[in-house]
MDTraj code that builds the backbone (N, CA, C; nanometers):
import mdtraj as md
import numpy as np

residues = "UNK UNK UNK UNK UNK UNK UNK UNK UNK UNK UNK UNK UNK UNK UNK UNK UNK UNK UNK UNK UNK UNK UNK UNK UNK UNK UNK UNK UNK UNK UNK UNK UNK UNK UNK UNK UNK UNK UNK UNK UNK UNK UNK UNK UNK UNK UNK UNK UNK UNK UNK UNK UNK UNK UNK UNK UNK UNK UNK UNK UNK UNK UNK UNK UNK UNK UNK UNK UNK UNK UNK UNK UNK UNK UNK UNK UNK UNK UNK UNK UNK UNK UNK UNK UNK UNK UNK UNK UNK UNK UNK UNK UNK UNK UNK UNK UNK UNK UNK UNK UNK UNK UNK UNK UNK UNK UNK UNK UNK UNK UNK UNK UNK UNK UNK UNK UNK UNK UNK UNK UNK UNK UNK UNK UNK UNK UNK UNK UNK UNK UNK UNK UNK UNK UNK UNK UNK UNK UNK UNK UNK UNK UNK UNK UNK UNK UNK UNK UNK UNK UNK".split()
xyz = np.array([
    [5.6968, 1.0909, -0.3352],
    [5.8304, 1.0484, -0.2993],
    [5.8759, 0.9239, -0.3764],
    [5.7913, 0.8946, -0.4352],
    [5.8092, 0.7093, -0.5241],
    [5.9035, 0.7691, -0.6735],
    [5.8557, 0.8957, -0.6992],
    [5.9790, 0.9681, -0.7901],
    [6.1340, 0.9606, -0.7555],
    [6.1412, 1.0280, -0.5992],
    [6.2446, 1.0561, -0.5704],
    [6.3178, 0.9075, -0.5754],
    [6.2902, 0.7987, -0.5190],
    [6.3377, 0.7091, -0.4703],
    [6.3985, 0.6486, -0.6443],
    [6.2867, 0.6440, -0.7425],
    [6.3019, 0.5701, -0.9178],
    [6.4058, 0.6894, -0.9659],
    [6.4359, 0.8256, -0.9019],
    [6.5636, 0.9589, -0.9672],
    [6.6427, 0.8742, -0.9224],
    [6.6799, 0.8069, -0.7808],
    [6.7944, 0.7919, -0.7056],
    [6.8092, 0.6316, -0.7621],
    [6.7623, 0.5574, -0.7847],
    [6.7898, 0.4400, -0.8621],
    [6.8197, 0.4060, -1.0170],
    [6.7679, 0.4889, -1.1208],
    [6.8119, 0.5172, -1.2287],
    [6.9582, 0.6151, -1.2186],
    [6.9605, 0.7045, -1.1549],
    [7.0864, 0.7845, -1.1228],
    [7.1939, 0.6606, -1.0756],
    [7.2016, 0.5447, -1.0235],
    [7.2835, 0.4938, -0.9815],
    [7.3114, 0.3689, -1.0827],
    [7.1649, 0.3306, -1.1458],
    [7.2146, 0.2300, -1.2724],
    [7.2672, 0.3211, -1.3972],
    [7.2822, 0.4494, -1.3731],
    [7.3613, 0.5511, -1.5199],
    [7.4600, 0.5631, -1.4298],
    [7.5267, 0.5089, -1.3335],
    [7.6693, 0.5351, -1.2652],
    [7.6819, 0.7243, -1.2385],
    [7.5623, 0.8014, -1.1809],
    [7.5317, 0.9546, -1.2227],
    [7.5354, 0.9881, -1.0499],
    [7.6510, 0.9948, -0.9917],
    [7.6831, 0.9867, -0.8287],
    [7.5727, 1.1336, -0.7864],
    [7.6494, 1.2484, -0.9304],
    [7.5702, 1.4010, -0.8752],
    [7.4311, 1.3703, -0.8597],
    [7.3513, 1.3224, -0.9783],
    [7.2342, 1.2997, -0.9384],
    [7.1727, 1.2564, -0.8053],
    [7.2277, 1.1339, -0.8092],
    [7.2445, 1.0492, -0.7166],
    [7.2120, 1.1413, -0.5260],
    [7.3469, 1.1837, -0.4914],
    [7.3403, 1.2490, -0.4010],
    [7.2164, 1.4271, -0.4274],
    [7.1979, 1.4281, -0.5286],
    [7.1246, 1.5435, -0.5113],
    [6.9534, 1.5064, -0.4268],
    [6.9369, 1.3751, -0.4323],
    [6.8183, 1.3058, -0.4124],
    [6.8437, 1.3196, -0.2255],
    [6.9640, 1.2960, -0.1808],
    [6.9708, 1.3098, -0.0197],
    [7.0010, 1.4644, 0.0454],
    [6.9238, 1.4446, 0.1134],
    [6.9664, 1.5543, 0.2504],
    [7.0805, 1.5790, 0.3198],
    [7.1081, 1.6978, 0.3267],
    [7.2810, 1.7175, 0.3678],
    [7.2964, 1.6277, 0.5373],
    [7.2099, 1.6068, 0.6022],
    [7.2140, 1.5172, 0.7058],
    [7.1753, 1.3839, 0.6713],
    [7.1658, 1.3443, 0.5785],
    [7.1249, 1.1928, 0.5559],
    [7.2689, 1.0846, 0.6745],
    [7.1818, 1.0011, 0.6609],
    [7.2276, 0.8661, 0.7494],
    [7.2006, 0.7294, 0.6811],
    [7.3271, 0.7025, 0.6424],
    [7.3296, 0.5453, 0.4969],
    [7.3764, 0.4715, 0.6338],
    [7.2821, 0.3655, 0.6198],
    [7.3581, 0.2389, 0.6659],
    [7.2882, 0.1109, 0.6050],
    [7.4325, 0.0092, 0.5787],
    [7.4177, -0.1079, 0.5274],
    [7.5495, -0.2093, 0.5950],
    [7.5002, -0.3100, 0.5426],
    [7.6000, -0.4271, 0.6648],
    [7.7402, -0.4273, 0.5801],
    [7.7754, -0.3714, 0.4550],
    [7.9358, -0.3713, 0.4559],
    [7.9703, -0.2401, 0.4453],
    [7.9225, -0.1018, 0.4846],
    [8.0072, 0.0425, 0.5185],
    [7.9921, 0.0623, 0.6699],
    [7.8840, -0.0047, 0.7431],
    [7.7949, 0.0199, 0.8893],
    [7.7525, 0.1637, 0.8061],
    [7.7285, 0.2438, 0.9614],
    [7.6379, 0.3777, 0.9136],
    [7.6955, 0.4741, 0.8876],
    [7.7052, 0.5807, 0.7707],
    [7.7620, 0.7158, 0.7342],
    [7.6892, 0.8103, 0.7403],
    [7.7307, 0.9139, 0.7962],
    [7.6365, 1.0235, 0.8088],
    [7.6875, 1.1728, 0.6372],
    [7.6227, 1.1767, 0.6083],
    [7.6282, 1.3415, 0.5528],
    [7.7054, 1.3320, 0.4498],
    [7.8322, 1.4162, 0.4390],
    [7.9315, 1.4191, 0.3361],
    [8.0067, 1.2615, 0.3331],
    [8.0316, 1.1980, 0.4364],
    [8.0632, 1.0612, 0.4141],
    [7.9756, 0.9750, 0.3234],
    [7.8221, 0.9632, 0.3215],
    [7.7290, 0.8985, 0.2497],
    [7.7384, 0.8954, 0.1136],
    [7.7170, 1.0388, 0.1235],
    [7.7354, 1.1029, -0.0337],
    [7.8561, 1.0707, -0.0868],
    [7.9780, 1.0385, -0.0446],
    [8.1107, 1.0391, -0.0948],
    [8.1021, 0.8712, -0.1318],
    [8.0435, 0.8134, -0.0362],
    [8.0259, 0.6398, -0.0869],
    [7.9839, 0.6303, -0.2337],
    [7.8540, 0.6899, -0.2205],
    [7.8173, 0.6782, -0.3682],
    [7.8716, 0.7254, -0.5216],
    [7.9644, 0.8609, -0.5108],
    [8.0839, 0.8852, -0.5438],
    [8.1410, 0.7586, -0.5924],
    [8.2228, 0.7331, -0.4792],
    [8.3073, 0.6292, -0.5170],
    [8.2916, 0.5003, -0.5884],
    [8.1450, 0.4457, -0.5424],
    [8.0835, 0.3466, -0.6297],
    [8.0777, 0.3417, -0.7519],
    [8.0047, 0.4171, -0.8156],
    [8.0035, 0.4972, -0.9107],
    [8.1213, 0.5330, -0.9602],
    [8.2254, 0.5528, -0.9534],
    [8.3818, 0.6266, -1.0424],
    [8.4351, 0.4245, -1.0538],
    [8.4111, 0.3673, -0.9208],
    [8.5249, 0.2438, -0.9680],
    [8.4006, 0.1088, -1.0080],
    [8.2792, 0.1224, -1.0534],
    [8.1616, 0.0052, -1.0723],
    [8.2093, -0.0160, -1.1588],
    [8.2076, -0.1847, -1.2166],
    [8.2487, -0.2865, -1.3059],
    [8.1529, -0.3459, -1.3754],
    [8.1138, -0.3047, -1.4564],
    [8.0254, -0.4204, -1.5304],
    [7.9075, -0.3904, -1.4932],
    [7.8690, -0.2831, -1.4014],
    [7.7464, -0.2916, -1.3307],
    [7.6086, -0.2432, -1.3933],
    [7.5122, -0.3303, -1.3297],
    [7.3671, -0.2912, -1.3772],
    [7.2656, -0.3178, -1.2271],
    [7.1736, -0.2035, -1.2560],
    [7.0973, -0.2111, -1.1579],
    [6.9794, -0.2253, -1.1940],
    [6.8758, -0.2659, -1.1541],
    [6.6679, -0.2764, -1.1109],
    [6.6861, -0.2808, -1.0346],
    [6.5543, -0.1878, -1.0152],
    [6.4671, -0.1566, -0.8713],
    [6.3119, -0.1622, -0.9423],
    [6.2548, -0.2413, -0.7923],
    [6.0843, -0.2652, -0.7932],
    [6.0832, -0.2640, -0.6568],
    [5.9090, -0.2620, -0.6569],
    [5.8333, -0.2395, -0.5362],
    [5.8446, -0.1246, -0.4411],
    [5.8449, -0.0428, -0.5345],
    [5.8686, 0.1318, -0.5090],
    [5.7521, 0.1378, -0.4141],
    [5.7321, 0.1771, -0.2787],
    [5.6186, 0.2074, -0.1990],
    [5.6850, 0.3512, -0.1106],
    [5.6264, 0.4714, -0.1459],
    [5.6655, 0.5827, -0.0567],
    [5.5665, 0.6757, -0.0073],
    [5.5293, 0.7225, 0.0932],
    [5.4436, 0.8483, 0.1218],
    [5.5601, 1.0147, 0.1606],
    [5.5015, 1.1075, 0.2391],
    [5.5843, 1.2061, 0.2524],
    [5.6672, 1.1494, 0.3980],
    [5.6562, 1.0864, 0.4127],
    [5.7883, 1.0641, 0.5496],
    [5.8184, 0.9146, 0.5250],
    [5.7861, 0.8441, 0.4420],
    [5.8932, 0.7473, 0.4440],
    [5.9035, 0.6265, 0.3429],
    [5.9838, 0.5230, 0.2774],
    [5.9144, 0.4377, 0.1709],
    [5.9979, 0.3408, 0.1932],
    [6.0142, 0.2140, 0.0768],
    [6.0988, 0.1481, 0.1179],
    [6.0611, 0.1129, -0.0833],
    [6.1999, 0.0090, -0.1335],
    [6.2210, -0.0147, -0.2366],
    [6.3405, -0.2206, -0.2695],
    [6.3057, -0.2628, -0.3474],
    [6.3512, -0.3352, -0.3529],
    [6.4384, -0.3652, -0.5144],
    [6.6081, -0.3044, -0.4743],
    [6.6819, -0.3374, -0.5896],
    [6.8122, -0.4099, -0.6120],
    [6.8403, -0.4717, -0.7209],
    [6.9047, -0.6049, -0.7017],
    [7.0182, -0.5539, -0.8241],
    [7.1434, -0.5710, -0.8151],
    [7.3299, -0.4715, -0.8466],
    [7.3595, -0.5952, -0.9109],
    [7.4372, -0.5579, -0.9907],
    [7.5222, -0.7365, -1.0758],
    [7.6430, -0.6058, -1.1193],
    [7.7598, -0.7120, -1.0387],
    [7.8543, -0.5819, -1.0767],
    [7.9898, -0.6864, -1.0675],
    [8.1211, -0.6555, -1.1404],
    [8.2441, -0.7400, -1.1049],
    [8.3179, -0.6882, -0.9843],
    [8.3269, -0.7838, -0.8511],
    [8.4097, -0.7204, -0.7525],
    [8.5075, -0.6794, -0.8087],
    [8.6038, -0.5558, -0.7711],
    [8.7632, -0.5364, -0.8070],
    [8.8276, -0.6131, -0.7647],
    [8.8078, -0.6266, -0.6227],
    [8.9267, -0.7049, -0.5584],
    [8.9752, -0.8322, -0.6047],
    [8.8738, -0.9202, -0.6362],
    [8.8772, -1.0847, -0.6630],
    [8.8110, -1.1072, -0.7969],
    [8.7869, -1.0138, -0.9130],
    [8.7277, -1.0591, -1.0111],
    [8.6069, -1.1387, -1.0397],
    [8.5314, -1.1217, -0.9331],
    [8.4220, -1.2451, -0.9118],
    [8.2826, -1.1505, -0.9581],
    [8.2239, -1.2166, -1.0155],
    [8.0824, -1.1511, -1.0707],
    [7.9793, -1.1755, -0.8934],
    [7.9166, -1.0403, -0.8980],
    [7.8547, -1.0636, -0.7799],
    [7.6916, -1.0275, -0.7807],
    [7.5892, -1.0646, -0.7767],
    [7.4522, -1.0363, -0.7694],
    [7.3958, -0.9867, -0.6695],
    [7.3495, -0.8864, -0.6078],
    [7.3256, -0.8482, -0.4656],
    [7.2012, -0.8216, -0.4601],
    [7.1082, -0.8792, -0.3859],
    [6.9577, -0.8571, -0.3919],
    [6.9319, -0.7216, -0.2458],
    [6.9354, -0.5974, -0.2600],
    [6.8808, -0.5677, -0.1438],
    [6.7333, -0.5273, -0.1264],
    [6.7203, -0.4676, -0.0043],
    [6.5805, -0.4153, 0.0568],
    [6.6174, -0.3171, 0.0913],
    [6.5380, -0.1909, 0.0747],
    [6.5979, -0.0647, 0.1225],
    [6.4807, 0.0484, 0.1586],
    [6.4909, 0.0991, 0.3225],
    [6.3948, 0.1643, 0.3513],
    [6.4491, 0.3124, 0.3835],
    [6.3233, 0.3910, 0.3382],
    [6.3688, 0.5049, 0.3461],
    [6.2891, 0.6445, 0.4368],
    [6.3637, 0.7446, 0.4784],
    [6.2998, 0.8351, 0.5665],
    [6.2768, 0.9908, 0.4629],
    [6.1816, 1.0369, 0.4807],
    [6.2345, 1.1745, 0.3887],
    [6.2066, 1.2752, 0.4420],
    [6.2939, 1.4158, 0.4501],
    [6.2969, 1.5124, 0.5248],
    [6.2819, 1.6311, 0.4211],
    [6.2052, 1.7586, 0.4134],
    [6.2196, 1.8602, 0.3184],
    [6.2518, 1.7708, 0.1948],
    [6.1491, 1.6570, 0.1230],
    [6.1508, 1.6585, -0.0264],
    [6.2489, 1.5906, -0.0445],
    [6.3749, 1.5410, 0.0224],
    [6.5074, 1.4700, -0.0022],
    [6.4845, 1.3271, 0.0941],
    [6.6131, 1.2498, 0.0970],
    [6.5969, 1.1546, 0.1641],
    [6.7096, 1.1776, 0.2900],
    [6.6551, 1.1558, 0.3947],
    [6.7560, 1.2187, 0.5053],
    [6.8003, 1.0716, 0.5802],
    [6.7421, 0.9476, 0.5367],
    [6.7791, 0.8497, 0.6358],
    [6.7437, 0.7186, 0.5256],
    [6.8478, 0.6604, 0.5048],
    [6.8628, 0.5458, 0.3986],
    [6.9307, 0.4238, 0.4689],
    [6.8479, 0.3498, 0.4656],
    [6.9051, 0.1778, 0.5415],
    [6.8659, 0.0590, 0.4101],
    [7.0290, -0.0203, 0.4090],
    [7.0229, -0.0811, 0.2921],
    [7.0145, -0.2417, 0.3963],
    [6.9447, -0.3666, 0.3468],
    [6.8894, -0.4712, 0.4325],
    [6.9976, -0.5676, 0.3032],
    [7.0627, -0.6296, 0.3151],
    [7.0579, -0.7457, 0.2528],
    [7.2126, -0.8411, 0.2888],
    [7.1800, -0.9814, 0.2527],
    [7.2701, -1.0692, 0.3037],
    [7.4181, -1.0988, 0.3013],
    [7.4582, -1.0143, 0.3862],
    [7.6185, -1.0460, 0.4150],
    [7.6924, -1.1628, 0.3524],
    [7.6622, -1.2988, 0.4310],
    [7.7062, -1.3933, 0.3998],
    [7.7014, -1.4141, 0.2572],
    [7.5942, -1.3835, 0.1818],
    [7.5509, -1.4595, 0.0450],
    [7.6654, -1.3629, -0.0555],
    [7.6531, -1.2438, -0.0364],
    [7.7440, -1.0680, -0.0731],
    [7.8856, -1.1851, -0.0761],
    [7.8970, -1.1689, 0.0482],
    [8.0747, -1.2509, 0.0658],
    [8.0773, -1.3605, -0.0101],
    [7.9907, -1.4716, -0.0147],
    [8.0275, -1.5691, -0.0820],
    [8.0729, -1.5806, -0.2149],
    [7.9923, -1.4795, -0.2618],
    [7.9921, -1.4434, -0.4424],
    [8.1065, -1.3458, -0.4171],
    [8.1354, -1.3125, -0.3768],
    [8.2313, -1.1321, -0.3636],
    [8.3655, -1.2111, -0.3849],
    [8.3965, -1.2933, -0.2471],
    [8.5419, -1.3361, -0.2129],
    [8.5423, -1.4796, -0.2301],
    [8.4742, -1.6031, -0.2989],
    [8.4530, -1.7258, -0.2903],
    [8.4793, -1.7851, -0.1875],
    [8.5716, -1.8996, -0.1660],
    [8.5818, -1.9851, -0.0500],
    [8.5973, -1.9268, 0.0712],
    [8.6694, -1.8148, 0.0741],
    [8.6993, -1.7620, 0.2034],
    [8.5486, -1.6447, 0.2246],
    [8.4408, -1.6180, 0.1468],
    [8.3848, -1.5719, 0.2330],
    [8.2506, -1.6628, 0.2411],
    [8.2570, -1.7879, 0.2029],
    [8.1677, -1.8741, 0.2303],
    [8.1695, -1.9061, 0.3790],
    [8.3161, -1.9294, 0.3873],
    [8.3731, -1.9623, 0.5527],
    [8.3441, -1.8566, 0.6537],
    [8.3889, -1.7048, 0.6105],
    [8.4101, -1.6519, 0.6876],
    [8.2853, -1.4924, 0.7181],
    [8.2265, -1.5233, 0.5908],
    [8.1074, -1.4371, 0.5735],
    [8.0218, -1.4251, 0.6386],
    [7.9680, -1.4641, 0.7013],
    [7.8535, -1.5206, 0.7712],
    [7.8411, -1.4455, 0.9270],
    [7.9626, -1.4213, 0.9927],
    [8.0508, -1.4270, 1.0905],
    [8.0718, -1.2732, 1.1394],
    [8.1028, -1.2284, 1.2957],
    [8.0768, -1.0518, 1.3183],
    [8.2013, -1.0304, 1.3311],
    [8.2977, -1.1017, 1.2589],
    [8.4558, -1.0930, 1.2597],
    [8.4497, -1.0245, 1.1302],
    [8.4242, -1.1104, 1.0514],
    [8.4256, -1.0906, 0.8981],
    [8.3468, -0.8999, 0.8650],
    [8.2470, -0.9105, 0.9464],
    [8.1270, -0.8104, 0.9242],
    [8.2072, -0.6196, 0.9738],
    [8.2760, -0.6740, 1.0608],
    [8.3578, -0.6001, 1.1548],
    [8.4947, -0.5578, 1.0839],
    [8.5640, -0.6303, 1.0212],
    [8.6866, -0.6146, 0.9467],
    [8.6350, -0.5743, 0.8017],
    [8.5193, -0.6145, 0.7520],
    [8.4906, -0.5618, 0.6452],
    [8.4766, -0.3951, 0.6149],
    [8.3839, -0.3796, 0.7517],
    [8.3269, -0.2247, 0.7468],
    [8.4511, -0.1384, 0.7348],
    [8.5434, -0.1730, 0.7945],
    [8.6705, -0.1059, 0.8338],
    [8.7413, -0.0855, 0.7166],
    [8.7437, -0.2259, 0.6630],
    [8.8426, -0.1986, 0.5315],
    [8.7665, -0.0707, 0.4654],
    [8.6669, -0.0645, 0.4019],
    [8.5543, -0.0083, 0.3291],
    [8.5662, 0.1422, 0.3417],
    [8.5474, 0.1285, 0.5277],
    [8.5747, 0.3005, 0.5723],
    [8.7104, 0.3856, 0.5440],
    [8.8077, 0.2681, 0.5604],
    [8.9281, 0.3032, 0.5143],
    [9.0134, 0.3577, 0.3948],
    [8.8778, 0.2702, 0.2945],
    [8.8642, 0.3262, 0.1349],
    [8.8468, 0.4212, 0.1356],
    [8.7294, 0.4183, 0.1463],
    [8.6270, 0.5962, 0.1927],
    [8.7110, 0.6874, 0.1692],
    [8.7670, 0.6906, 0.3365],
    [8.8631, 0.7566, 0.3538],
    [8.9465, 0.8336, 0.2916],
    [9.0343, 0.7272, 0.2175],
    [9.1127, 0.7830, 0.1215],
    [9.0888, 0.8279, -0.0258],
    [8.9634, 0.7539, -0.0471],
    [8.8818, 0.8353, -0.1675],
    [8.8556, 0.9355, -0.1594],
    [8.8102, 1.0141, -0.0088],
    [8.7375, 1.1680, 0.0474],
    [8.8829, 1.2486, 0.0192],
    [8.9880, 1.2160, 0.0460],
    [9.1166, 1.2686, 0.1184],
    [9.1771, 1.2683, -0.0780],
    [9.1683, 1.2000, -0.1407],
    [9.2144, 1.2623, -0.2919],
    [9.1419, 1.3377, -0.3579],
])
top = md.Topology()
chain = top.add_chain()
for i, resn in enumerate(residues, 1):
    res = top.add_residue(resn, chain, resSeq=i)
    for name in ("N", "CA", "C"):
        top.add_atom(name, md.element.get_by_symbol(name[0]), res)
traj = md.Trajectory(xyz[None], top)
């Protein structure tokens, strides 16, 4: 499974969404602290979207550890936000479940506040940190989604 996990991380530093989602299970379950949790065709459509609008972006991944039910990986994104033009570095942690050979359950670990600070500068130094901020974020995000799924 330490394959599957280095397909699905090279697939995402070549901006390669098909790949990408071919690595998950049609029931997979993504959750991370700025989409909250997506199930299935929503998941898959995140990465989609990442992928069609990423800026500048580059990815590594290390500390690939997987058996047949589950692994975890540690990879770190340098990409230009759209919104605010701000160069952003994102260190995550990411553990994983695997079902029939795919990955059916993906949880992404990493720091909100630090994400916001670099993402949105002053205002998410202030406001990053915070289950206001965390809460209005997911929403905006889903809302993207949304309308990314819907064109």
């Amino acid at each position: 499974m330490e394959n599957l996990i280095e397909k699905f991380y090279t697939a995402l530093n070549n901006r390669d969404a098909k790949t990408m989602i071919s690595c998950y299970h049609d029931d997979v379950v993504f959750k991370d602290p700025a989409f909250g949790k997506l199930k299935g065709d929503k998941a898959k459509a995140m990465w989609q979207m990442l992928c069609k609008n990423a800026q500048n972006f580059k990815v590594e991944f290390s500390l690939i550890k997987a058996n047949n039910h589950n692994g975890s990986a540690h990879w770190e994104a340098w990409y230009t936000f759209s919104k605010t033009g701000k160069s952003v570095h994102n260190k995550i942690d990411a553990q994983f479940e695997f079902k029939d050979g795919k990955i059916i359950k993906h949880i992404d670990h990493f720091n909100l506040h630090k994400w916001a600070s670099q993402a949105l500068g002053w205002k998410g130094v202030l406001l990053g940190g915070t289950g206001f901020f965390k809460k209005k974020l997911i929403g905006q995000t889903n809302k993207m989604l949304d309308k990314f799924m819907a064109s």
